[in-house]
C-alpha positions in Angstrom: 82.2 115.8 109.4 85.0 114.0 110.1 85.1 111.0 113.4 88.1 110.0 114.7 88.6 106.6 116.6 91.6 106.6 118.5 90.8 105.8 122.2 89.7 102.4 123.9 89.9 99.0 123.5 88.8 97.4 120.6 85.7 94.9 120.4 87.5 92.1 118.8 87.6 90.1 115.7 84.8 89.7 113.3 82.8 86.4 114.2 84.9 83.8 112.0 82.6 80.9 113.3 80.1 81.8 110.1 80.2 79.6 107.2 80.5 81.2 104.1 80.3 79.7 100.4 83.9 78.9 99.2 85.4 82.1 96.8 88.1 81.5 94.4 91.2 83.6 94.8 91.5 86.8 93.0 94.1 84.7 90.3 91.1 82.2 90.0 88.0 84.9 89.6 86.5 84.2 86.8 86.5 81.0 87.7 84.6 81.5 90.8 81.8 83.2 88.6 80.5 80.4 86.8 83.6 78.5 85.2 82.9 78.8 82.0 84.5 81.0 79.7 81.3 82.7 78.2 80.5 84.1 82.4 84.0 85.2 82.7 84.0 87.5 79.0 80.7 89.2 80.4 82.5 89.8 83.5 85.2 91.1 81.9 83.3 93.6 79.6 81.1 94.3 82.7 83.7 95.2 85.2 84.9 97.6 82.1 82.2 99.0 80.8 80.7 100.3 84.7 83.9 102.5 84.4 81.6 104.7 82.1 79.4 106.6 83.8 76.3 106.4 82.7 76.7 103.2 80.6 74.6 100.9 82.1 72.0 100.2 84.4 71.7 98.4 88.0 70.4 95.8 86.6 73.3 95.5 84.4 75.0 93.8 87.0 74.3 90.6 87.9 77.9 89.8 86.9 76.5 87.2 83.8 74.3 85.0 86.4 77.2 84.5 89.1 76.3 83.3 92.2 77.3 86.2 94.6 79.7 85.0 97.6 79.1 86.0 101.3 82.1 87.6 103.2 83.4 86.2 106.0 80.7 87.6 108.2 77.0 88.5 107.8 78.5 92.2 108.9 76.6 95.4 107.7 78.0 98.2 106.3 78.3 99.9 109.4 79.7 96.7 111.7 82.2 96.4 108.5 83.9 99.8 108.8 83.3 100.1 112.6 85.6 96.2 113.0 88.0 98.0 110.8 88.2 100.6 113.1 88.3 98.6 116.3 91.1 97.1 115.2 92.8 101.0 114.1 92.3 101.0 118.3 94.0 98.0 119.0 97.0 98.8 116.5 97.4 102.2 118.6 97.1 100.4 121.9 99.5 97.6 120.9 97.2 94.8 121.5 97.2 93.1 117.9 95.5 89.8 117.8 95.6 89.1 114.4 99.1 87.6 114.2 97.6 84.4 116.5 95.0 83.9 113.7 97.5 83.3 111.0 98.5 79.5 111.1 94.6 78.6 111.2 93.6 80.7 108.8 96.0 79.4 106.7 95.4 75.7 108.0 91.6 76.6 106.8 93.1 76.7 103.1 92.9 80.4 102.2 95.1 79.3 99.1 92.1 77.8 97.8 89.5 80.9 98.6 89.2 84.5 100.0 86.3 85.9 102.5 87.4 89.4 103.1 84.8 92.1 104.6 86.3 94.7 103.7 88.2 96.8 100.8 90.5 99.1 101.3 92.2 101.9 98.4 95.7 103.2 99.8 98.5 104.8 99.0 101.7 102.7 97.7 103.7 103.9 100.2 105.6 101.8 102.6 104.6 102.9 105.7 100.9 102.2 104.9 100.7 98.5 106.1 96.9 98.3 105.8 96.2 95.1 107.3 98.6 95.8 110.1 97.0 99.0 110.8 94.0 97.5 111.3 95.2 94.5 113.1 93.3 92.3 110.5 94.7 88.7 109.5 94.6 86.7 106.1 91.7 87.1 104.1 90.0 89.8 105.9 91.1 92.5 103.5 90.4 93.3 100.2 93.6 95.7 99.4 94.0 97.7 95.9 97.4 100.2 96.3 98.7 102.7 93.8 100.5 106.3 94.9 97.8 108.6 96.2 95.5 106.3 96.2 93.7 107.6 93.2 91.1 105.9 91.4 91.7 104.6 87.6 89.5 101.9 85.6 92.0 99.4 87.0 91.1 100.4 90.4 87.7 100.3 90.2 87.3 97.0 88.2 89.5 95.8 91.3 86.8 97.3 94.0 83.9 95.8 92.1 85.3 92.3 92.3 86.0 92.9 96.0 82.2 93.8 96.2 80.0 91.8 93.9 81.7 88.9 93.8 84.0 88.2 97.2 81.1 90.5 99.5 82.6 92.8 101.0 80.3 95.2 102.9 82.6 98.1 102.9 85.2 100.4 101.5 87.9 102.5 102.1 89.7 105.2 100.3 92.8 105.9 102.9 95.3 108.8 102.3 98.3 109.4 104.6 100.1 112.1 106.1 103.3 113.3 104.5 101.8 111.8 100.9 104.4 111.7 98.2 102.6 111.5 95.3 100.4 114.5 96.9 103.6 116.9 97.5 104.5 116.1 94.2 101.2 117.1 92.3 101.4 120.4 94.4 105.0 121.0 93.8 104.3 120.4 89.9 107.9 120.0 89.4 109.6 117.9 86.6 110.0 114.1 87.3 111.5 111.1 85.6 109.6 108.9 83.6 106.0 108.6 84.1 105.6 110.0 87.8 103.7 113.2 86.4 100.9 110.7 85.3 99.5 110.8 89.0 99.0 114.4 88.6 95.9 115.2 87.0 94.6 112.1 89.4 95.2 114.2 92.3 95.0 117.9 90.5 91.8 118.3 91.4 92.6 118.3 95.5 95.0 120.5 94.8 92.8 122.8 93.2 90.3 122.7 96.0 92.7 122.5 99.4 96.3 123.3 98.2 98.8 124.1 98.7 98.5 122.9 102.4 99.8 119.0 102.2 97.0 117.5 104.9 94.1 119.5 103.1 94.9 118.3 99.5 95.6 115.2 101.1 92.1 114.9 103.1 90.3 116.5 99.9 92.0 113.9 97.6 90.9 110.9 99.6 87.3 112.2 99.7 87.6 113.0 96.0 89.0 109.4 95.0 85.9 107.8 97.5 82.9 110.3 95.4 84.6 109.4 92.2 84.7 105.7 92.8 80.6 105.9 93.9 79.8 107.8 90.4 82.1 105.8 88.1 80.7 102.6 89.0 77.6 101.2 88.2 78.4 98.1 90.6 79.1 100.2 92.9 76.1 102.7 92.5 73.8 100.1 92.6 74.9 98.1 96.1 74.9 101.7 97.4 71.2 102.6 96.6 70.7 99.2 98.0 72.7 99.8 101.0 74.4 96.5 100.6 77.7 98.6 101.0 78.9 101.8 102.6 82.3 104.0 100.3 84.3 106.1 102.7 87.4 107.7 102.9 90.0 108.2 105.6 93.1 109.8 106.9 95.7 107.6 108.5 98.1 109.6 110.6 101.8 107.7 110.2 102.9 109.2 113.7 99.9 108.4 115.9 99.0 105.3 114.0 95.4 107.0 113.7 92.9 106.5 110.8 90.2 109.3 110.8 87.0 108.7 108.9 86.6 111.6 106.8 83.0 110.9 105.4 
């Protein structure tokens, strides 16, 4: 059942007051695991292997020992998606606060670590500014982007660094109106290159909601979000735990609305 959130004021920015233990930047991950070079292979072959489904179990992963690091906020699932949302109102409203957070953020030495709360899978397209849309600031946002935000073993190795290692509590899976890389899959016409390899991604959608653009495009992101909860062992596992919530969304480019689809 979808939920929209698109009237009101927003309720503000996460509490940034909380202390948090200091996360490398994604450049630097496997050094923030352990630093030493035997944690980061096992990362490496777990974030990989948990794109089998199937191929191993919750207690496969404790990420080789790492230490896990807290987001930015002791948020739940729920606060996570519903400060996301909050600040979906605020965008809408015009009454961004995040731009007066910049400089000390920045003077807090984010160059050296990242605290984000949430993850977010969108489209590529331009006129997708996730952390704009959401009127969140530096660090806040774990953001993975590829056209139609489909999921790939890329993807999800991305999303299970964003939650096992950096904390955050929930994630995203946003289409958009007017999506290109939709259109195209249900046009099926000849492209350049390697364009076409987004179809089978998204062929599915089609499949079930086409050829009506919104419906693929609402039946892809909810797609992409089950895919990404089955694919992933991580992900599976801080699910049964409820130490994270996988959603997706519609954002609406001419209203500036983001609907949670479930």
């Amino acid at each position: 059942m979808s939920s929209s959130f698109d009237s009101g004021k927003g309720t503000g920015k996460a509490d940034e007051a909380v202390r948090v233990q200091t996360a490398d930047s994604t450049c630097n991950g496997a050094a923030a695991l352990t630093g030493k070079d035997s944690s980061r292979r096992q990362f490496l072959q777990l974030t990989v292997g948990s794109t089998l489904v199937g191929a191993a179990t919750v207690a496969g992963m404790e990420l080789a020992g790492a230490r896990p690091l807290l987001a930015q906020s002791n948020l739940s699932p729920d606060a996570a998606l519903q400060e996301l949302m909050d600040g979906n109102r605020r965008f809408i409203s015009g009454r961004l606060t995040s731009f007066e957070e910049d400089l000390t953020i920045l003077k807090q030495k984010t160059i050296d670590k990242q605290e984000p709360f949430a993850s977010v899978l969108a489209c590529a397209d331009s006129r997708v500014p996730v952390e704009l849309l959401f009127d969140q600031s530096i660090g806040h946002v774990f953001v993975t982007r590829v056209a139609g935000n489909v999921v790939t073993p890329e993807i999800i190795a991305s999303l299970e660094y964003g939650a096992a290692v950096l904390g955050t509590e929930v994630i995203l899976v946003m289409g958009h109106a007017n999506c290109g890389a939709v259109k195209a899959t249900i046009q099926a016409k000849e492209v350049p290159g390697q364009i076409s390899a987004l179809y089978p991604h998204i062929q599915p959608a089609v499949d079930q909601a086409g050829p009506d653009l919104e419906a693929t495009t609402k039946a892809n992101a909810k797609i992409q979000a089950a895919l990404l909860r089955q694919a992933s062992t991580v992900i599976a596992g801080m699910l049964k735990e409820k130490k994270l919530k996988v959603v997706a969304g519609y954002y609406d480019i001419g209203t500036g609305v983001v609907t949670i689809l479930g």
